[in-house]
KOLTORBA-902173 format. One line per field, with one value per residue: x negated, y, z of N, C-alpha, C in turn; residue number from 1; residue in three letters. Coordinates in Angstrom, 3 decimals, m for minus. Layout:
N
n.c1 <- c(X  ...);
n.c2 <- c(Y  ...);
n.c3 <- c(Z  ...);
ca.c1 <- c(X  ...);
ca.c2 <- c(Y  ...);
ca.c3 <- c(Z  ...);
c.c1 <- c(X  ...);
c.c2 <- c(Y  ...);
c.c3 <- c(Z  ...);
resi <- c(NUM  ...);
resn <- c(ALA  ...);
This chain:
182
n.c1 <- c(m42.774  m42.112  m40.907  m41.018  m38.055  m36.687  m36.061  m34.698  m34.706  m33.021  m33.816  m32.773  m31.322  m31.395  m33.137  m34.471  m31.903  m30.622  m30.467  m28.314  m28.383  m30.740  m33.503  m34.556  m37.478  m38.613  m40.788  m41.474  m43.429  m44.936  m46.101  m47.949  m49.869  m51.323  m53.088  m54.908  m54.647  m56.423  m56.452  m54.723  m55.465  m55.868  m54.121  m53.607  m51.358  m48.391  m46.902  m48.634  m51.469  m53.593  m54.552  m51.590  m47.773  m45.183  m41.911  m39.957  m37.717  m35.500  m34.279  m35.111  m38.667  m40.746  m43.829  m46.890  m49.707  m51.235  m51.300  m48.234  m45.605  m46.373  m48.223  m48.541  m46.058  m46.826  m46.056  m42.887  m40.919  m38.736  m37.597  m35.795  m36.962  m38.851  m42.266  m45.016  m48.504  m49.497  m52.063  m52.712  m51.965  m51.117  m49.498  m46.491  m46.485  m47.286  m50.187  m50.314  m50.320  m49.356  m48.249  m49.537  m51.834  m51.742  m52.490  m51.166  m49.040  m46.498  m43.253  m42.826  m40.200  m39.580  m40.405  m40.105  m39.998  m39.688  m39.764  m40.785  m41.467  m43.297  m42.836  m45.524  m47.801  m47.411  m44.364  m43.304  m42.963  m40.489  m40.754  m38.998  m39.849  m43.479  m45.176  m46.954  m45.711  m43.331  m39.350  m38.329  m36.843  m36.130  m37.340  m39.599  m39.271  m41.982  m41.920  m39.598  m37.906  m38.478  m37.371  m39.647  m39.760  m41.231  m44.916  m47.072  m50.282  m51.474  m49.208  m45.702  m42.281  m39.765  m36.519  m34.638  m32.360  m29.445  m31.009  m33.682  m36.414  m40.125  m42.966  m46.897  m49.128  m50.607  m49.245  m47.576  m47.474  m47.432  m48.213  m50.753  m53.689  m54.621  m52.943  m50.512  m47.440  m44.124);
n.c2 <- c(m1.097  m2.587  m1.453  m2.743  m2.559  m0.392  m0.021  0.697  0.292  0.690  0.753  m0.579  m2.132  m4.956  m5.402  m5.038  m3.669  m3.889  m1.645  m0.955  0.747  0.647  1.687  2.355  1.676  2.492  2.459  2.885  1.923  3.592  3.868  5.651  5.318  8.362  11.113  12.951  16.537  20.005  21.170  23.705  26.300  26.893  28.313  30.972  30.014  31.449  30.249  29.064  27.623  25.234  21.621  20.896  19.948  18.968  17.899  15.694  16.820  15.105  12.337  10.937  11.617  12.754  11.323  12.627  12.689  14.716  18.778  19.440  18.966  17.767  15.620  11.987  10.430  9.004  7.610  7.239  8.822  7.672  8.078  10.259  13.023  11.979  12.460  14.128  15.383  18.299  19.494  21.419  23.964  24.460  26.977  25.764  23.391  20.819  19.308  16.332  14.083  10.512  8.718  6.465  7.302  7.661  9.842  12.726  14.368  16.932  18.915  21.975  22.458  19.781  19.883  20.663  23.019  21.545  20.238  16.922  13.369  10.041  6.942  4.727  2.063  m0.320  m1.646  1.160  2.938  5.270  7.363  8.836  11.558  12.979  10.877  7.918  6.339  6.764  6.292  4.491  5.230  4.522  1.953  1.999  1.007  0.387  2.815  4.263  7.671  10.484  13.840  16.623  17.763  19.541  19.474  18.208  18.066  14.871  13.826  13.544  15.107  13.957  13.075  10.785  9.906  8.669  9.445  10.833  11.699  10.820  10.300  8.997  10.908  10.289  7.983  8.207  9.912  12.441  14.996  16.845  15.929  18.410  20.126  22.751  22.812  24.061);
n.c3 <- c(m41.531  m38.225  m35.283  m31.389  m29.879  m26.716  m23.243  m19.516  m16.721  m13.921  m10.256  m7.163  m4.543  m4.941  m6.480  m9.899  m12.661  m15.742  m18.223  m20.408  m22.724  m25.545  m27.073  m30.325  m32.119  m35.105  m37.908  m40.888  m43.547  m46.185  m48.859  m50.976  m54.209  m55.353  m56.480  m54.282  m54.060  m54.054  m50.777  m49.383  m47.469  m43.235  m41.834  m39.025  m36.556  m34.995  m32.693  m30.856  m29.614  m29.880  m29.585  m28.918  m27.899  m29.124  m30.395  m32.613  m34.910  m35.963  m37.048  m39.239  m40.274  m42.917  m43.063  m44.057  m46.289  m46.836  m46.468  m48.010  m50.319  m52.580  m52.366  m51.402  m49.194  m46.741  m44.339  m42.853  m40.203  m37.840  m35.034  m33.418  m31.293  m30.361  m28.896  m30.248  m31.386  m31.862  m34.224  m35.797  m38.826  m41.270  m43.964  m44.235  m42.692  m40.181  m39.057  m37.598  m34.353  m33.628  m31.146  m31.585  m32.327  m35.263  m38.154  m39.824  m41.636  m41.318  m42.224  m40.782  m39.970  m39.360  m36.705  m33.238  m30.487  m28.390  m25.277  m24.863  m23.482  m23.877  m22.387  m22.280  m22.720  m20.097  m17.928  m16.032  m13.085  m11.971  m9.455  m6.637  m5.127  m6.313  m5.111  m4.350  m2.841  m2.259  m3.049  m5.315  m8.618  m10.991  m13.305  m16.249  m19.564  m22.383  m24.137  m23.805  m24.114  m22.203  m21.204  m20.652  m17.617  m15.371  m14.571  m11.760  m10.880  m10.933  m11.524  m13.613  m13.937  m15.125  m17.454  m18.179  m19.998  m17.297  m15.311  m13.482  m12.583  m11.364  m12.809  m12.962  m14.755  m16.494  m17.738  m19.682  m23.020  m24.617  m22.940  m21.878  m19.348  m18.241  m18.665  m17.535  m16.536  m16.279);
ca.c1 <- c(m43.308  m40.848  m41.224  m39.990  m37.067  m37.240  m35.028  m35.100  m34.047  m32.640  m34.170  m31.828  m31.646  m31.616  m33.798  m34.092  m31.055  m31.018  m29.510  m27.229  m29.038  m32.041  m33.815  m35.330  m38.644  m38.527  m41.655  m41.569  m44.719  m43.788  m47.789  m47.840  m51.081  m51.179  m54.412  m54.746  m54.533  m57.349  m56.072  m54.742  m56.824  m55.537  m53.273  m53.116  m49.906  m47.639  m46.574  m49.266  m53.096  m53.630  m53.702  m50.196  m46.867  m43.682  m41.054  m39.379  m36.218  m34.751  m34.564  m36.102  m39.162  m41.452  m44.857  m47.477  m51.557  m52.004  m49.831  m47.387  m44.525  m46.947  m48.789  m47.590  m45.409  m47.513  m45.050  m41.356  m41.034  m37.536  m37.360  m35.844  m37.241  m40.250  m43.487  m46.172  m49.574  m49.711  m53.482  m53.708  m50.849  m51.251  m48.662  m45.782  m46.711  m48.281  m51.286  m49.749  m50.614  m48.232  m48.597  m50.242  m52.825  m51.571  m52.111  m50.449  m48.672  m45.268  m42.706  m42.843  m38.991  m39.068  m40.743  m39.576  m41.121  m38.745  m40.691  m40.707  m42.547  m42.805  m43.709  m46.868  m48.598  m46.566  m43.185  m43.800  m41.788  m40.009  m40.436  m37.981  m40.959  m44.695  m46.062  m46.394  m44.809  m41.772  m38.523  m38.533  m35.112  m35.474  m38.328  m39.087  m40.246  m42.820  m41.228  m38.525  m38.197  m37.369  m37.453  m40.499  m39.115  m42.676  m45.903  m47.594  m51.314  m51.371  m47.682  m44.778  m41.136  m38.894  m35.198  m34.471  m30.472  m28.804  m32.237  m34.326  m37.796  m41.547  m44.076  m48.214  m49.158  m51.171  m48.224  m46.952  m47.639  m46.770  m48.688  m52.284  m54.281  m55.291  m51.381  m49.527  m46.064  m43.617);
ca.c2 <- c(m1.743  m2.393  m1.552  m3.141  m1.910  0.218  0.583  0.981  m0.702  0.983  0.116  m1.145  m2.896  m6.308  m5.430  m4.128  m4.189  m3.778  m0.781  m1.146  1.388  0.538  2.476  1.167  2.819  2.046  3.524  2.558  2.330  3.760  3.948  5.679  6.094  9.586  11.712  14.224  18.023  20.341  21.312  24.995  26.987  26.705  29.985  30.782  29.800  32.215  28.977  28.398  27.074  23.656  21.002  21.171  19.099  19.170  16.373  15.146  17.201  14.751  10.606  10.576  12.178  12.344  11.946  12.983  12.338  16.099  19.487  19.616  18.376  17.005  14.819  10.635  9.998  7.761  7.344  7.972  8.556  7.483  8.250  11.894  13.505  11.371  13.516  14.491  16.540  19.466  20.003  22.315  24.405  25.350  27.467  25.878  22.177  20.902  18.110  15.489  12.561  10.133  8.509  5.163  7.848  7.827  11.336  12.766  15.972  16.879  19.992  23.080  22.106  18.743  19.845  21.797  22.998  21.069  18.761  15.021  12.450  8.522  6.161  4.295  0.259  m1.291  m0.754  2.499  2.826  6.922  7.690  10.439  12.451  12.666  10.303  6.502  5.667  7.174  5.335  3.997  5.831  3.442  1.512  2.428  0.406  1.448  3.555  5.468  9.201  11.419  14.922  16.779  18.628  19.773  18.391  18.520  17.737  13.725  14.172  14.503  14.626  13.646  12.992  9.691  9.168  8.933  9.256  11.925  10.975  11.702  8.864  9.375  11.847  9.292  6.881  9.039  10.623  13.996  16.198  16.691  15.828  19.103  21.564  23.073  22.535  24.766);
ca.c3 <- c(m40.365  m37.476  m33.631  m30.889  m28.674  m25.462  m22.658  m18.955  m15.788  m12.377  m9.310  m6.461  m3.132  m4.945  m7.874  m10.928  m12.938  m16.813  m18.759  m21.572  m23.912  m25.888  m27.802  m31.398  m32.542  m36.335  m38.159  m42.128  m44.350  m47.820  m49.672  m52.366  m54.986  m56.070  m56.110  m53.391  m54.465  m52.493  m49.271  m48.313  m46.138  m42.566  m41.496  m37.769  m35.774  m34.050  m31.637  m29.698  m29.699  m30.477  m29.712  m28.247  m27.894  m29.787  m30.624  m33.283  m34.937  m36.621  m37.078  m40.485  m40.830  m44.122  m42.915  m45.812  m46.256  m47.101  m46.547  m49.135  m51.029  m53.985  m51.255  m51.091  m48.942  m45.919  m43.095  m41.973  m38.567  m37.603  m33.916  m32.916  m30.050  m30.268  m28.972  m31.446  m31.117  m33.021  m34.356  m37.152  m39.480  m43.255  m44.576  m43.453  m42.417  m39.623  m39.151  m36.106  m34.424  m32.891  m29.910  m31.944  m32.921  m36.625  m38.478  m40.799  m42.258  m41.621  m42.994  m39.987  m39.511  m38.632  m35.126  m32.186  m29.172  m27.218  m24.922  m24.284  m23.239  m24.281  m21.131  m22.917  m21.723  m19.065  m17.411  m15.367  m12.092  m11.644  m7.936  m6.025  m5.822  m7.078  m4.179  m5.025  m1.871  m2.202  m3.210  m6.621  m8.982  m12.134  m14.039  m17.552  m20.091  m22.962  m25.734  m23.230  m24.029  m21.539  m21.518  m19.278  m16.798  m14.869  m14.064  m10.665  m10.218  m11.288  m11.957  m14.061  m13.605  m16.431  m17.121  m19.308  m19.637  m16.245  m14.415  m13.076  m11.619  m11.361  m13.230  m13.209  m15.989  m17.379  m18.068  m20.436  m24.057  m24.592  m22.062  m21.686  m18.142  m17.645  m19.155  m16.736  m17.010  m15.506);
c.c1 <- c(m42.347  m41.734  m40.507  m39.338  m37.565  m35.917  m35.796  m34.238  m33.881  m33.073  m33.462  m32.299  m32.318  m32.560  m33.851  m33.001  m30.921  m30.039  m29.160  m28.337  m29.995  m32.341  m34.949  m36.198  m38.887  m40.322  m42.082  m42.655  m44.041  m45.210  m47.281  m49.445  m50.694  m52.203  m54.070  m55.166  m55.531  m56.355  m56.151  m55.551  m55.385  m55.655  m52.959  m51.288  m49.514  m47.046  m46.825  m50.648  m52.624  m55.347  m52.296  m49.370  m45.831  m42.968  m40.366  m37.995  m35.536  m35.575  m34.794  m37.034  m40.577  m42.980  m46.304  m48.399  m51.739  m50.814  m49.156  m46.627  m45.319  m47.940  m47.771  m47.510  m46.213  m46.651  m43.629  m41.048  m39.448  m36.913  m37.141  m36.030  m38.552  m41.714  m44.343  m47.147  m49.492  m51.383  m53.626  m51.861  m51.686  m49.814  m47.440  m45.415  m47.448  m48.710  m50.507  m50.140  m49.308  m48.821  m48.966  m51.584  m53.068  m51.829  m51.282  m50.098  m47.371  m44.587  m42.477  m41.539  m38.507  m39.700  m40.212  m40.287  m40.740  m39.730  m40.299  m41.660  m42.336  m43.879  m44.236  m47.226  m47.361  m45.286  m43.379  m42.801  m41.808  m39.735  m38.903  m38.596  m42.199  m45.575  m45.693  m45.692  m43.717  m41.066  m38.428  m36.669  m35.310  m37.319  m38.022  m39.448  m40.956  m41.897  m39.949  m39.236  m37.408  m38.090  m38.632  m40.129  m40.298  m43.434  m46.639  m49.107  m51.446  m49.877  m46.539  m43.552  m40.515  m37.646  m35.053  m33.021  m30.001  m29.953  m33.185  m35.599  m39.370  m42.442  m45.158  m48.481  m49.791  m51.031  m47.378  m47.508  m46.685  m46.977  m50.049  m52.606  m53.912  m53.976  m51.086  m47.954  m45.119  m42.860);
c.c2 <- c(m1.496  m2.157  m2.261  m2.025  m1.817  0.338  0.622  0.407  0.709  0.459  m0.273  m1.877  m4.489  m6.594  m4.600  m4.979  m3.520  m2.439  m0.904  m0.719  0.804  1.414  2.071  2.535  1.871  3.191  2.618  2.960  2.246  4.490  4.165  5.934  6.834  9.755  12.657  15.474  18.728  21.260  22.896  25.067  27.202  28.310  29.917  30.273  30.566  31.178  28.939  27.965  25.502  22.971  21.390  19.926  19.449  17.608  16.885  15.757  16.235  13.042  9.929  11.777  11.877  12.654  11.745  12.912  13.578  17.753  19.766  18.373  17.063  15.939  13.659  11.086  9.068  6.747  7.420  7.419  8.538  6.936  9.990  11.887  13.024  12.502  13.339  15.114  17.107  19.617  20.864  22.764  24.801  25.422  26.624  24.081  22.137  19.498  17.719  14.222  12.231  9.187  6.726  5.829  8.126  9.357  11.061  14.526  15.823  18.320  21.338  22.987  21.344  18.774  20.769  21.571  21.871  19.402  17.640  14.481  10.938  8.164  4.870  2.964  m0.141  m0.664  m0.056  2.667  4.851  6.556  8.938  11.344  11.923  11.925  8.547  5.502  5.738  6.513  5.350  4.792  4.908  2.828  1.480  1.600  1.278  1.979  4.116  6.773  9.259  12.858  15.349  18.201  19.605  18.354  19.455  17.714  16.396  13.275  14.263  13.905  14.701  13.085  12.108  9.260  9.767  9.308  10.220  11.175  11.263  10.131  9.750  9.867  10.737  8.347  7.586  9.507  11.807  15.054  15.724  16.395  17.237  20.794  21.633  23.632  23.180  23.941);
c.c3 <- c(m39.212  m36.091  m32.992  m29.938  m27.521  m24.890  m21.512  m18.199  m14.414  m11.451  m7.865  m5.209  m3.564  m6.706  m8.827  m12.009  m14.443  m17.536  m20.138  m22.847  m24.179  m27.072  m28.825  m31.771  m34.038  m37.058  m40.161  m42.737  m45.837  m48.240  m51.219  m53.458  m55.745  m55.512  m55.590  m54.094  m53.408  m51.784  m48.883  m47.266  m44.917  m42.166  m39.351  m37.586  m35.302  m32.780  m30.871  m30.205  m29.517  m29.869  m28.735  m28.637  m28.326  m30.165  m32.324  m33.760  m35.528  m36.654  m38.287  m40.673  m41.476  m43.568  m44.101  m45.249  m46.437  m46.801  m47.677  m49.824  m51.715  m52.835  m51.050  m49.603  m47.528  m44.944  m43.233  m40.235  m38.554  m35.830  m33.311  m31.557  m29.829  m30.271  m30.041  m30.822  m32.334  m32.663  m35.177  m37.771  m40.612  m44.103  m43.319  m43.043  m41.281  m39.249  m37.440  m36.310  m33.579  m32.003  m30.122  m32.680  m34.300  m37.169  m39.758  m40.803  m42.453  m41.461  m41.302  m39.040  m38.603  m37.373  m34.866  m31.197  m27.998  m26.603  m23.978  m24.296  m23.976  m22.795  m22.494  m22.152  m21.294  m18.993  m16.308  m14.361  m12.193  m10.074  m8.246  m6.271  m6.169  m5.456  m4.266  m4.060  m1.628  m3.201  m4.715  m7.402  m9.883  m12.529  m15.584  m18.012  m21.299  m24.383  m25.266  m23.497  m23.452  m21.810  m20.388  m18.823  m15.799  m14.746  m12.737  m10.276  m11.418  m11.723  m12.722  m13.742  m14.841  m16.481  m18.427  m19.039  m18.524  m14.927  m14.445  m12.235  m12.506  m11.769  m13.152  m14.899  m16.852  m18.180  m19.042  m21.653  m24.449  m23.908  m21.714  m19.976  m17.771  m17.570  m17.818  m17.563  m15.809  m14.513);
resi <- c(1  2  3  4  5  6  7  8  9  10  11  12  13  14  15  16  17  18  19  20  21  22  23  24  25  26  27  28  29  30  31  32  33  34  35  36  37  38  39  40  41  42  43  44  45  46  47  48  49  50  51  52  53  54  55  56  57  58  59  60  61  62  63  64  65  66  67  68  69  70  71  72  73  74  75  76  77  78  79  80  81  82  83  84  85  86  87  88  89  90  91  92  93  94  95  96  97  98  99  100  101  102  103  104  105  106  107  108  109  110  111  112  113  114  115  116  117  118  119  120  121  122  123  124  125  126  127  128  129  130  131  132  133  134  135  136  137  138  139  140  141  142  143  144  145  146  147  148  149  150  151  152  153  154  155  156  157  158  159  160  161  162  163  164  165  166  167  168  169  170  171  172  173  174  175  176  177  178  179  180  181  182);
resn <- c(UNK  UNK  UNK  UNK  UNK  UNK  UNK  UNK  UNK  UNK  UNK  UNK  UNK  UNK  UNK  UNK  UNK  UNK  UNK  UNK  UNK  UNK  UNK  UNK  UNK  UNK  UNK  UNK  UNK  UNK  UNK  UNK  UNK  UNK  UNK  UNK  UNK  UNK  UNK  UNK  UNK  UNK  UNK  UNK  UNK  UNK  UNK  UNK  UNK  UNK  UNK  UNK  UNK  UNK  UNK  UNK  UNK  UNK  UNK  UNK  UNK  UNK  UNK  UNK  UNK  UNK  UNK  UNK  UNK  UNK  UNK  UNK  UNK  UNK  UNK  UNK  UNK  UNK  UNK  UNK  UNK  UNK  UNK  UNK  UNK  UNK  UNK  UNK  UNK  UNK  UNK  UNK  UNK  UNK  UNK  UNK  UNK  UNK  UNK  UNK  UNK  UNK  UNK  UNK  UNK  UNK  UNK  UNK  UNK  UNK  UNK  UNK  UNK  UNK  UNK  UNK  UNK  UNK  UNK  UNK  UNK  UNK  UNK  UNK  UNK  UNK  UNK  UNK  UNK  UNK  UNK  UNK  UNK  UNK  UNK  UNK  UNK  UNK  UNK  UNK  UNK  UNK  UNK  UNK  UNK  UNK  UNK  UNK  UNK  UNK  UNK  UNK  UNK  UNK  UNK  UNK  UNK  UNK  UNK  UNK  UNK  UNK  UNK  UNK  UNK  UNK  UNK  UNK  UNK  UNK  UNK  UNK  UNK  UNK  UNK  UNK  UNK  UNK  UNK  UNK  UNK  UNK);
């Protein structure tokens, strides 16, 4: 199953003006029938409490209907850096959704703490700072990752490419309402 392309525009005296990069969100359905195996008992985390946020190590990854190897095959996520929710760990897998609400089960590896966001709906304008009156730095469109740099209140600031700037927390996947973000 294909996505469409994401990029992001600069905002300017005489407009917005288009940026080169785009960024393809590919997400392959690969169904397999095999019968599910019962389901390890769920082992705390040393990480962190859950739910939580982590991204994407890598630009193929195998996402599975159950934890383990012997478990089809459901997904491949083929966007690195792409946020996730972490809900649950067994052994050394952990239960994630992606930011189309898909679950799944993927290998302990292919995440890192390292956090990003995706701008989500519309194209999302990045102020200077967190006040919606202040001067516009770029407009995103939906399926930019940037990295999250803090959040403040209704808030966050994030760094996509050449661009630094603060969108509404809400415009975003990858950080809860309520986290504080350094």
């Amino acid at each position: 199953m294909a996505r469409r392309g994401y990029g992001f525009a600069a905002a300017g005296l005489a407009g917005t003006v288009a940026i080169a990069a785009v960024l393809i969100a590919t997400t392959a359905s690969v169904r397999a029938a095999a019968p599910a195996p019962a389901t390890p008992a769920a082992v705390a985390d040393p990480a962190g409490p859950y739910p939580r946020f982590e991204s994407l190590r890598s630009d193929k990854v195998n996402m599975r209907s159950g934890p383990g190897g012997q478990y089809p095959i459901e997904w491949v996520l083929t966007r690195k850096d792409m946020p996730v929710e972490i809900l649950l760990s067994v052994d050394h897998w952990r239960r994630i959704r992606d930011w189309q609400g898909t679950l799944g089960w993927v290998q302990e590896k292919m995440v890192w703490s390292r956090r990003e966001v995706m701008i989500t709906g519309n194209i999302r304008a990045l102020h200077q700072s967190p006040d919606p009156a202040s001067p516009l730095v770029a407009r995103a469109e939906p399926g930019v990752i940037g990295k999250l740099v803090e959040c403040r209140d209704a808030w966050c600031k994030i760094e996509a490419g050449d661009y630094s700037g603060w969108v509404r927390r809400g415009d975003v996947f990858g950080v809860t309402q309520s986290e504080t973000v350094p």
